[in-house]
LOLOMI-718657 format. One record per residue (C-alpha): residue number from 1; residue in one letter; chain; x, y, z. Coordinates in steps of 0.1 Angstrom, whole numbers. Example, Ala and Ser with C-alpha at 12.3 -4.5 7.8 and 13.67 -1.06 7.14 Angstrom:
# residues 2
     i   aa   ch       X       Y       Z
     1    A    A     123     -45      78
     2    S    A     137     -11      71
//
This chain:
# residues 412
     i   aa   ch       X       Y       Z
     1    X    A     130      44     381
     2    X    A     103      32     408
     3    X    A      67      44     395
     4    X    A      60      68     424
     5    X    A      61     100     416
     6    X    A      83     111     446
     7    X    A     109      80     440
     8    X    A     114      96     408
     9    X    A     124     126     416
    10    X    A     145     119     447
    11    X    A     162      94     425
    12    X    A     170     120     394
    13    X    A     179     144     419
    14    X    A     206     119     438
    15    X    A     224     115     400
    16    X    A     222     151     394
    17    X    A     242     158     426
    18    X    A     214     178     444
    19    X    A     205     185     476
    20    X    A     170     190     482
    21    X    A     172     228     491
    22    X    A     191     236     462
    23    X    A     165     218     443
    24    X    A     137     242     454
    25    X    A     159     271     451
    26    X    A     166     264     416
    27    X    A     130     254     407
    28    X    A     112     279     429
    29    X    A      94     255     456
    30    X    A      99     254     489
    31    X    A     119     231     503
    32    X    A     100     214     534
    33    X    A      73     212     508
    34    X    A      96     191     481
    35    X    A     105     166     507
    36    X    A      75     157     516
    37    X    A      66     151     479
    38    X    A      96     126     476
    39    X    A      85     105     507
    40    X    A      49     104     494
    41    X    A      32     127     521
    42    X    A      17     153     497
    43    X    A       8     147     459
    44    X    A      26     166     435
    45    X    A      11     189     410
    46    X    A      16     196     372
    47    X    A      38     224     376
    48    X    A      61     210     398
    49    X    A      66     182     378
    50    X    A      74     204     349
    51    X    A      96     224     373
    52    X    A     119     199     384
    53    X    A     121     182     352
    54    X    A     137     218     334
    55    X    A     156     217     364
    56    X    A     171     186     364
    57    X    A     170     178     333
    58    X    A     146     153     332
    59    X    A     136     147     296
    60    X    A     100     146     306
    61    X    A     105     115     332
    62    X    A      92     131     358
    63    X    A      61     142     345
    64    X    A      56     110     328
    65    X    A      60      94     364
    66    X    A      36     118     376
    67    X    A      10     107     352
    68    X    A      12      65     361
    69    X    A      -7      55     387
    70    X    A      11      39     416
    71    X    A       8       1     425
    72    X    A     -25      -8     441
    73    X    A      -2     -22     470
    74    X    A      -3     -33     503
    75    X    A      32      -4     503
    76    X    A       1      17     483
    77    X    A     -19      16     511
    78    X    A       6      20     536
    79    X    A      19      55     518
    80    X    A     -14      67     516
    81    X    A     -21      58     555
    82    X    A      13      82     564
    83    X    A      -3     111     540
    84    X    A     -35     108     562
    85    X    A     -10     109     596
    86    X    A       8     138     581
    87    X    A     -23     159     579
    88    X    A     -34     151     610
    89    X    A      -1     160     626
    90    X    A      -1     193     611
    91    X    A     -36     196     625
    92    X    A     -26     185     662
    93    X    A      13     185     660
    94    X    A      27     155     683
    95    X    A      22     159     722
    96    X    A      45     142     743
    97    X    A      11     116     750
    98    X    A      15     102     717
    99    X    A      50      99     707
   100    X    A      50      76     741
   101    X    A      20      55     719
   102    X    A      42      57     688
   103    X    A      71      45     707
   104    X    A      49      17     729
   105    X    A      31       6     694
   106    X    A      67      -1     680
   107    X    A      80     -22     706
   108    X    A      47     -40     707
   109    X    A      51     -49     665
   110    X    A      87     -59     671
   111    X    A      72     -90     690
   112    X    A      63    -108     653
   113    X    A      36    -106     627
   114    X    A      30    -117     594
   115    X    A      23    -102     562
   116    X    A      45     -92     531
   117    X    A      58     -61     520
   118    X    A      82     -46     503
   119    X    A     110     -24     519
   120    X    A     126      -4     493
   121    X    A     102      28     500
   122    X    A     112      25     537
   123    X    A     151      24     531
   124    X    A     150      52     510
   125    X    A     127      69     537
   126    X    A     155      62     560
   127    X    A     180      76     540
   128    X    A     164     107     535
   129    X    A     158     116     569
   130    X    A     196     109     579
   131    X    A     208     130     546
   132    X    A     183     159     561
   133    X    A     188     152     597
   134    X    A     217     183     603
   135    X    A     197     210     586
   136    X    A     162     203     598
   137    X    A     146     215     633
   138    X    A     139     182     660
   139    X    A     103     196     664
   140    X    A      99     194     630
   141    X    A     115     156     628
   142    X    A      94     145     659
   143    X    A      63     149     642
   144    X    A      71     139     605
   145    X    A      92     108     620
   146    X    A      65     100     647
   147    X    A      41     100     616
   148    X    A      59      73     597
   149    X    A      65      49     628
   150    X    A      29      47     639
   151    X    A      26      32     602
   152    X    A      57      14     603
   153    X    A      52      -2     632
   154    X    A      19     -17     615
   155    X    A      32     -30     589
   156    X    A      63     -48     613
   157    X    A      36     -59     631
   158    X    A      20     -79     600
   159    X    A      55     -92     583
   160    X    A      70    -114     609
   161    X    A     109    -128     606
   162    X    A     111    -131     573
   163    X    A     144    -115     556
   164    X    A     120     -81     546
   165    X    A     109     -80     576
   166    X    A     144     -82     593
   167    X    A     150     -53     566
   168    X    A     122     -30     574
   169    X    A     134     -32     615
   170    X    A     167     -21     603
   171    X    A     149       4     589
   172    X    A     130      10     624
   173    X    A     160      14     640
   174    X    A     170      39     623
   175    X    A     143      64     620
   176    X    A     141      50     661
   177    X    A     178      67     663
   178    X    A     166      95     649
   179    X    A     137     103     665
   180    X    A     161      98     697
   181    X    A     180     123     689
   182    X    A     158     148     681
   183    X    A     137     145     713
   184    X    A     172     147     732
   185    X    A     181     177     712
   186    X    A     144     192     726
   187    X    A     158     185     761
   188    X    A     135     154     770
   189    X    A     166     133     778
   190    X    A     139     107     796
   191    X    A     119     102     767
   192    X    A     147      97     744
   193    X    A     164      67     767
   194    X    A     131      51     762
   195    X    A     137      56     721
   196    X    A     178      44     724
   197    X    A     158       9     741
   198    X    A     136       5     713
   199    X    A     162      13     685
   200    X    A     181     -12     699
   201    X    A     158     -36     697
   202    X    A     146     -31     669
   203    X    A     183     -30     654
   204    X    A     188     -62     670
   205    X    A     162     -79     653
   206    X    A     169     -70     617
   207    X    A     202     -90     623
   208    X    A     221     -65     604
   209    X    A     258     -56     620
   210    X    A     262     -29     605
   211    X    A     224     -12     613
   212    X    A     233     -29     649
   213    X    A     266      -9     652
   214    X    A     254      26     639
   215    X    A     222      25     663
   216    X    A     246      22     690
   217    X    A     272      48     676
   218    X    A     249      71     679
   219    X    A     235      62     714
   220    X    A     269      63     730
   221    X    A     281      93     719
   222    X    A     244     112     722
   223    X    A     245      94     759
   224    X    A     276     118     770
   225    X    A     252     147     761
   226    X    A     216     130     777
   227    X    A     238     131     806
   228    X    A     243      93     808
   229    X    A     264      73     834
   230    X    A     298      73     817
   231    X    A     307      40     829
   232    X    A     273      29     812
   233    X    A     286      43     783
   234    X    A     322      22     780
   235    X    A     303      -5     787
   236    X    A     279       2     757
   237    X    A     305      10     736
   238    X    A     327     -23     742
   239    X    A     299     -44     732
   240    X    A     292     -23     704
   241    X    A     326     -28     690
   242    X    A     323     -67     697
   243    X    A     296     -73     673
   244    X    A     321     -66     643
   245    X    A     352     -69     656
   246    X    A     383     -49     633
   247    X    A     347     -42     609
   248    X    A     355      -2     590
   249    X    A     324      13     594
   250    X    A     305      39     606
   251    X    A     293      28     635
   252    X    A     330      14     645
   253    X    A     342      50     635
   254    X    A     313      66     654
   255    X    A     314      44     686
   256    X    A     354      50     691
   257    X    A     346      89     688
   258    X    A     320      85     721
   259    X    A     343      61     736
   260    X    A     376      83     735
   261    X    A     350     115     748
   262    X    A     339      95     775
   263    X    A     375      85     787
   264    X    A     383     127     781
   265    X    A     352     135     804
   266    X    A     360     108     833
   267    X    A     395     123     833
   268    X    A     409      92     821
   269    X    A     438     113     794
   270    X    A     457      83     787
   271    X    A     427      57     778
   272    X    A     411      91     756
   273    X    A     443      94     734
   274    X    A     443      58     729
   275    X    A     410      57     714
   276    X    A     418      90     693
   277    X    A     446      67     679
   278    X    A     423      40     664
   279    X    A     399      59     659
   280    X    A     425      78     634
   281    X    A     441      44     623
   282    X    A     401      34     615
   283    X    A     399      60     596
   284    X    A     422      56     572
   285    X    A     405      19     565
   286    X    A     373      31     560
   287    X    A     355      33     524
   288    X    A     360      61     499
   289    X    A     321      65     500
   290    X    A     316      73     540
   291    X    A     344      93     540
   292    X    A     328     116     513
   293    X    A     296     116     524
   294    X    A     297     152     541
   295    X    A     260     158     549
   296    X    A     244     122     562
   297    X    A     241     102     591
   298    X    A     259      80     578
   299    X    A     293      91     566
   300    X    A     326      99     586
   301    X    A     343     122     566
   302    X    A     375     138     580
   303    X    A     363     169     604
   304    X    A     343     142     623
   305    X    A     377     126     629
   306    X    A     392     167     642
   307    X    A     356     171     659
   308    X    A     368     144     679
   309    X    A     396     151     688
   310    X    A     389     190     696
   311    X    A     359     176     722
   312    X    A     389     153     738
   313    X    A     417     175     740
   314    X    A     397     206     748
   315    X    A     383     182     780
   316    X    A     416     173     791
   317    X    A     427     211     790
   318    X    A     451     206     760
   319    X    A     444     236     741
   320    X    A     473     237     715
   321    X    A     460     203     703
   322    X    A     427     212     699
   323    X    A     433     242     686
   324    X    A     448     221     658
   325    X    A     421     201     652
   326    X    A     395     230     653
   327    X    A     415     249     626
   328    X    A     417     216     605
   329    X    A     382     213     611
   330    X    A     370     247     600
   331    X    A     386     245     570
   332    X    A     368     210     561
   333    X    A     334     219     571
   334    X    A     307     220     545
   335    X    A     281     253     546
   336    X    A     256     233     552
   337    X    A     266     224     587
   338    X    A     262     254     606
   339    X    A     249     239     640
   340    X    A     279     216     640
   341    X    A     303     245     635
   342    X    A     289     258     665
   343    X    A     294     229     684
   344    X    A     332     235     671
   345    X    A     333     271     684
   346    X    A     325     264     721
   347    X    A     346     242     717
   348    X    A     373     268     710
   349    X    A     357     293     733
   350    X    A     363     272     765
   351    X    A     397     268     749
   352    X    A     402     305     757
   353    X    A     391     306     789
   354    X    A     415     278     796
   355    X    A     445     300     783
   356    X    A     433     329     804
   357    X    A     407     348     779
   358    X    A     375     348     799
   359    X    A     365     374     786
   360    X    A     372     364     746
   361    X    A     361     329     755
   362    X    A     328     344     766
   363    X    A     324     370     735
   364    X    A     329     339     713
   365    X    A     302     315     723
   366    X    A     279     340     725
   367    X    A     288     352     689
   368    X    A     284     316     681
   369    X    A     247     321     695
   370    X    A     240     349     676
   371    X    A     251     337     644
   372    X    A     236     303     645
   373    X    A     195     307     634
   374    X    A     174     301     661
   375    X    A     155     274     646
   376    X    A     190     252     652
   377    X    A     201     257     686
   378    X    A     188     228     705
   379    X    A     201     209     736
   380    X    A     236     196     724
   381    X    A     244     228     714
   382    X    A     236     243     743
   383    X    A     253     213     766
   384    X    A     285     220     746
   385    X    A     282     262     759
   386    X    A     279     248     792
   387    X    A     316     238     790
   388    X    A     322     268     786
   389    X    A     307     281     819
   390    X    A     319     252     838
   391    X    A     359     265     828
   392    X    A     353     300     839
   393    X    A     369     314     873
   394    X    A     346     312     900
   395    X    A     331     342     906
   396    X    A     323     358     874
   397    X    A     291     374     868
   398    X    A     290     379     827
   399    X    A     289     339     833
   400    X    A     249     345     841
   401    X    A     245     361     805
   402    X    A     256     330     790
   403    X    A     239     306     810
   404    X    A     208     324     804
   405    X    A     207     320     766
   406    X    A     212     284     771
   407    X    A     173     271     777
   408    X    A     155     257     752
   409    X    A     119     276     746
   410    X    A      92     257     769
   411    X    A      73     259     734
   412    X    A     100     240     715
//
């Protein structure tokens, strides 16, 4: 086990097959409070290294990590510089203002540097936030990912083009893609285009195909909510796919999802079946491991696959066929996921309103609403009701209810 404290314990918990919120339910602690242990934002105490270890079944490792000092490091430092930004974002929270300095500072580092570092720390950073990415807030990942790129961008800054520094820009293009995401999902489709540029870049420069493909996965199919050009789009997802050409991946995987949703939404049915096709045929070449990875960023397990293929055929007004894939879906979709269900049932609520229930299709998606906890909703979710609205007959006015659940608090 690393010596940090927090490494520790995210890496006992990994091999005993534990997510972080079952963790503090079974030991007690809450669970926004347990991650930011494991990525080294707040120390840990006594107790709760006593508490996980009974938990986990530690054998006293993880109170013997607690008790070694960590490496006097130039990562050291760093750590301790993102436990300082933590505190202060609590204090302030993020205004728009500075994520534009956190974004600006990044771009800035990508230019070259020099130093040495090691990465490790970041990739498992990384990794975290794309396991925890479905089940936490976007305000709440704006300011705890705009902490760690203000430091992360330093430290890019000081490690120039060596192979750890091409590393930790993968890893800046990652936590870029996130934070991309979760300021779309907040409705600030502007700022996140900004964010898509510099995880790009960023992506670009760590060399890494596979980091270069998923950055872009997730752009193109994000784009077709941000309200991106569509031909922009197919243009972004060609070149995507020519980096790795025939490559079974996640990002291949991903990519082929946006580009067969982007043929659905230009009305182009033939060129969106197409892609369903390889997307399916990729599919079945990818590795064991992403397809059981339920809960990350970076697996494609099989309702991915059906999610696709309800958005397509529920576009192109086949309902029997997405009905298929929203059943198969359903049945394949892990608790966890509740946003993403709901995703799934406006899907099937416009689906209704296509085969002449207006008035079911409307009592579903706001059901869906209800049921979902507020904390979740955010701007995809809400660009997916709009669907809805936009198959009703003209004319209705139980349309306005709908529409006027779908806006964002200005506080949010």
């Amino acid at each position: 086990m690393d010596g940090t404290f927090g490494a520790a314990l995210r890496e006992l918990r990994r091999r005993r097959g534990l997510t972080l919120r079952r963790l503090g339910e079974r030991a007690g602690y809450d669970f926004s409070y347990l991650s930011q242990v494991e990525r080294g934002l707040r120390p840990a105490s006594p107790a709760l290294a006593e508490a996980c270890d009974r938990t986990l079944n530690g054998g006293g490792a993880l109170t013997a990590a607690l008790a070694r000092p960590g490496p006097d490091t130039e990562m050291g430092e760093a750590m301790r510089r993102r436990t300082l930004l933590s505190g202060l974002a609590a204090l302030t929270g993020t205004p728009a203002a500075s994520l534009e300095a956190t974004r600006t500072m990044l771009s800035v580092a990508l230019d070259g540097g020099a130093g040495a570092l090691a990465v490790a720390d970041w990739q498992a950073v990384a990794l975290d936030y794309a396991h925890t990415f479905y089940t936490t807030a976007p305000a709440t990942l704006v300011d705890e990912v705009g902490s760690d790129l203000l430091v992360l961008g330093q430290l890019v800054a000081g490690h120039g083009d060596s192979p750890a520094g091409r590393d930790l820009c993968g890893v800046a293009g990652q936590l870029a893609v996130i934070m991309a995401m979760s300021v779309a999902s907040l409705g600030r489709a502007r700022a996140a285009r900004r964010w898509w540029t510099t995880a790009r870049a960023a992506a670009d420069r760590s060399t890494d195909p596979l980091v270069r493909m998923w950055v872009r996965d997730w752009e193109t199919v994000n784009g077709l909510y941000e309200g991106r050009p569509i031909a922009d789009l197919l243009t972004l997802a060609d070149e995507t796919l020519a980096i790795a050409p025939g490559r079974a991946c996640t990002g291949a995987a991903g990519v082929l999802s946006g580009q067969a949703q982007a043929f659905a939404l230009a009305g182009r049915a033939a060129d969106a079946i197409a892609a369903l096709r390889r997307l399916a045929e990729l599919t079945e070449r990818l590795p064991a491991a992403v397809l059981a990875d339920e809960v990350s960023m970076h697996g494609w397990p099989e309702f991915r696959l059906r999610h696709t293929e309800s958005w397509v055929y529920t576009y192109l007004g086949e309902t029997a066929a997405a009905y298929r894939a929203q059943d198969r879906a359903f049945a394949l979709y892990p608790p966890e996921l509740a946003r993403e269900q709901a995703q799934m049932r406006m899907h099937r609520a416009a689906c209704l309103v296509l085969d002449g229930d207006p008035a079911g299709g409307l009592a579903y998606a706001h059901r869906a609403l209800d049921e979902l906890p507020a904390e979740l909703h955010n701007d995809m979710l809400y660009a997916t009701a709009r669907r809805v609205i936009a198959v009703l007959p003209a004319g209705r006015r139980d349309a306005l209810d709908l529409r006027g659940r779908l806006t964002l608090p200005a506080a949010a």
